[in-house]
C-alpha positions as CSV (number, residue, x, y, z in Angstrom):
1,X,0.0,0.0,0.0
2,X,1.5,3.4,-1.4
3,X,1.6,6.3,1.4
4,X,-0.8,8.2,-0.8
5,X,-3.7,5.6,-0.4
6,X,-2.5,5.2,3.2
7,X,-3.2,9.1,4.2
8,X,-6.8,9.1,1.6
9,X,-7.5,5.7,3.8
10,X,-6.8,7.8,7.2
11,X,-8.2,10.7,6.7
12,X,-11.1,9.2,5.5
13,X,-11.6,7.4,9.2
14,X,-11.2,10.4,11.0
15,X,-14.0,12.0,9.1
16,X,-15.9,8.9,10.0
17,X,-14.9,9.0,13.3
18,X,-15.8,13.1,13.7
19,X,-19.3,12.3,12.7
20,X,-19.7,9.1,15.1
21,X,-18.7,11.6,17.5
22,X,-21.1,15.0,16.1
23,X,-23.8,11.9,16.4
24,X,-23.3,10.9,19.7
25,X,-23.2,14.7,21.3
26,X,-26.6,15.1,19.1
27,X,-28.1,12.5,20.5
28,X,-27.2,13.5,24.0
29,X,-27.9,17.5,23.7
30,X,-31.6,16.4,22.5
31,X,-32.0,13.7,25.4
32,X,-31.1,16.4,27.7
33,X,-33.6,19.0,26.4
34,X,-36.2,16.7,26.7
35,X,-35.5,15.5,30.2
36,X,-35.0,19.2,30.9
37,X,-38.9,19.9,30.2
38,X,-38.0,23.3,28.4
39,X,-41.0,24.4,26.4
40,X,-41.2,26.4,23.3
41,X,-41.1,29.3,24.5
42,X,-38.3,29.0,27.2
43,X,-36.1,28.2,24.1
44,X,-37.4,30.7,22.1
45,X,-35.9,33.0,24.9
46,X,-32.7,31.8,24.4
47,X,-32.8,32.4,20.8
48,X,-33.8,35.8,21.5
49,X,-30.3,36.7,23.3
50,X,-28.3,35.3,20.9
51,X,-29.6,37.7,18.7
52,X,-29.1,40.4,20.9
53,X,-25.7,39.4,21.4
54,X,-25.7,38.6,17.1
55,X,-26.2,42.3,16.6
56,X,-24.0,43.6,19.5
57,X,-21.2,41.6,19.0
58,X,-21.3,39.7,15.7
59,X,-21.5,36.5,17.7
60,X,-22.1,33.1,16.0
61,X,-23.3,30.0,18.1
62,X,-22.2,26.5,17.4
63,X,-25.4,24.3,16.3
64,X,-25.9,20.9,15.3
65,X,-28.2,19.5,13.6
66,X,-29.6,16.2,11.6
67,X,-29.9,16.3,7.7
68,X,-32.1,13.5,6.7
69,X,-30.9,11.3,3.5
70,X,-33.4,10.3,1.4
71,X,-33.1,6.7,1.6
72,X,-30.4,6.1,4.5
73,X,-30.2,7.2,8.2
74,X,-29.8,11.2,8.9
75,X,-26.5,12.0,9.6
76,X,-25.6,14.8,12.4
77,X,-24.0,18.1,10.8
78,X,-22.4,20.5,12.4
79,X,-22.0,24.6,11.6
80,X,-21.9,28.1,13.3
81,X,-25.4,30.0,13.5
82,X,-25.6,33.7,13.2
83,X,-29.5,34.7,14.8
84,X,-30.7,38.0,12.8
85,X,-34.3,38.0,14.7
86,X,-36.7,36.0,16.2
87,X,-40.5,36.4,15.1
88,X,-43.6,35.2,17.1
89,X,-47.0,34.8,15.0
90,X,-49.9,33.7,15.9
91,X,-48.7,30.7,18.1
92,X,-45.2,29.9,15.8
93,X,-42.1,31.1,16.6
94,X,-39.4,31.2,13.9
95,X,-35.9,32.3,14.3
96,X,-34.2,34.1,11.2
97,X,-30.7,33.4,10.7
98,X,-27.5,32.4,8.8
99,X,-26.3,29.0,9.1
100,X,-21.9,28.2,8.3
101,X,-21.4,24.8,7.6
102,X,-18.1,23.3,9.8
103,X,-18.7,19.8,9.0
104,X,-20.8,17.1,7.1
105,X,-19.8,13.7,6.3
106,X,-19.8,14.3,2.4
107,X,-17.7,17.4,2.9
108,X,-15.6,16.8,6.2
109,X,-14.2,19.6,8.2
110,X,-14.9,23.1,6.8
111,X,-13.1,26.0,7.0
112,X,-15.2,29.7,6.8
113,X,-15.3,30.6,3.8
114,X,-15.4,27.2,2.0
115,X,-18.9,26.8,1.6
116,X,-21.3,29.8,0.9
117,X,-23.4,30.8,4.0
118,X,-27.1,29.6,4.0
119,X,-30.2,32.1,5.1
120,X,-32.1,29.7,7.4
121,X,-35.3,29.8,8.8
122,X,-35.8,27.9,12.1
123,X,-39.5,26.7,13.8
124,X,-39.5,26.1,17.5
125,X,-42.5,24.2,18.8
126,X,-43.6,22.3,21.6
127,X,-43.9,18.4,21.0
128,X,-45.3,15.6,22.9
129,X,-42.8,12.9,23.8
130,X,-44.0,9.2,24.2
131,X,-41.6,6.8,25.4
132,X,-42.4,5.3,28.9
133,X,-44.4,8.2,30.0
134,X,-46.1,11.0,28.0
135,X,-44.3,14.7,27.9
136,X,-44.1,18.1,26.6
137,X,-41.1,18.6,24.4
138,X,-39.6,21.3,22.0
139,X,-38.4,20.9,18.7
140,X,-36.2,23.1,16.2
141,X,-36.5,22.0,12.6
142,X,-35.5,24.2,9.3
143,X,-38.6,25.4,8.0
144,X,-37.1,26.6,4.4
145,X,-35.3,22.8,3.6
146,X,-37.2,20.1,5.3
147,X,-34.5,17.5,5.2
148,X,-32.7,19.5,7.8
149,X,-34.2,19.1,11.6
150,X,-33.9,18.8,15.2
151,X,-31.3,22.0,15.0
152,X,-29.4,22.3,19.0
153,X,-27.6,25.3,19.2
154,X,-25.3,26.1,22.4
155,X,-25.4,28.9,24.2
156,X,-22.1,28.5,25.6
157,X,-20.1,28.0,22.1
158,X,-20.3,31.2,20.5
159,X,-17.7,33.1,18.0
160,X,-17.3,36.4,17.1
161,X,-14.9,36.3,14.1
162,X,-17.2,34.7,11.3
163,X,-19.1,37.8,10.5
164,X,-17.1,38.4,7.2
165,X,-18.0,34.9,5.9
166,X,-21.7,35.5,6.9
């Protein structure tokens, strides 16, 4: 085996192994909301200060999110989300934003700037979780590309130099 294969043949497993991991912290971040209880409109409060901070500071949050294949499993993605404003009508609540792509399985790792910037819309709603017991959930999904859904974004991962690539 040549070292050029050798390196194509490693790098592809880390990419592999990145999105095992984006998976896994997905999965847990979304457990954790729901055991949490937080309703729609708790979240939509977070959402709300990240835009105030957006527009104060330029700051970008770190999000993941699931983009649904359209005959295989969804696959966790990873980016940087810049919240212009968040609108309440009649009941919905939709954040307006920019989404930066850092990683996707097709694409690996992603530098700003490799990838254009994508003008998201976001829907937070309450849900009803059945599992053992019945519960009131929320749930961010993309409202403009439906194969893009259950968006977490952390409030404690934020960025303030991706404005330019925005």
């Amino acid at each position: 085996m040549d070292s050029t294969s050798l390196f194509a043949d490693y790098a592809r497993w880390q990419r592999f192994q990145r999105q095992d991991q984006l998976h896994r912290e997905h999965n847990a971040a979304v457990r954790k909301l729901a055991e949490s209880g937080a309703m729609a409109s708790r979240v939509a409060e977070g959402y709300r200060s990240m835009a105030e901070k957006g527009a104060a500071e330029s700051a970008c949050y770190r999000t993941l999110f699931l983009r649904q294949r359209s005959h295989e499993a969804s696959l966790a993605c990873e980016g940087w989300l810049f919240v212009r404003r968040v609108l309440s009508e009649g009941g919905i609540t939709r954040v307006r934003g920019t989404l930066l792509e850092s990683f996707t399985l097709e694409d690996g790792s992603l530098t700003p700037g490799d990838k254009p910037a994508l003008k998201v819309t976001l829907d937070i709603y309450d849900e009803i979780l059945v599992k053992r017991t019945m519960k009131m959930g929320c749930r961010i999904d993309r409202q403009d590309d439906d194969r893009d859904i259950h968006f977490i974004t952390f409030l404690d991962s934020v960025r303030g130099d991706l404005r330019q690539h925005m």
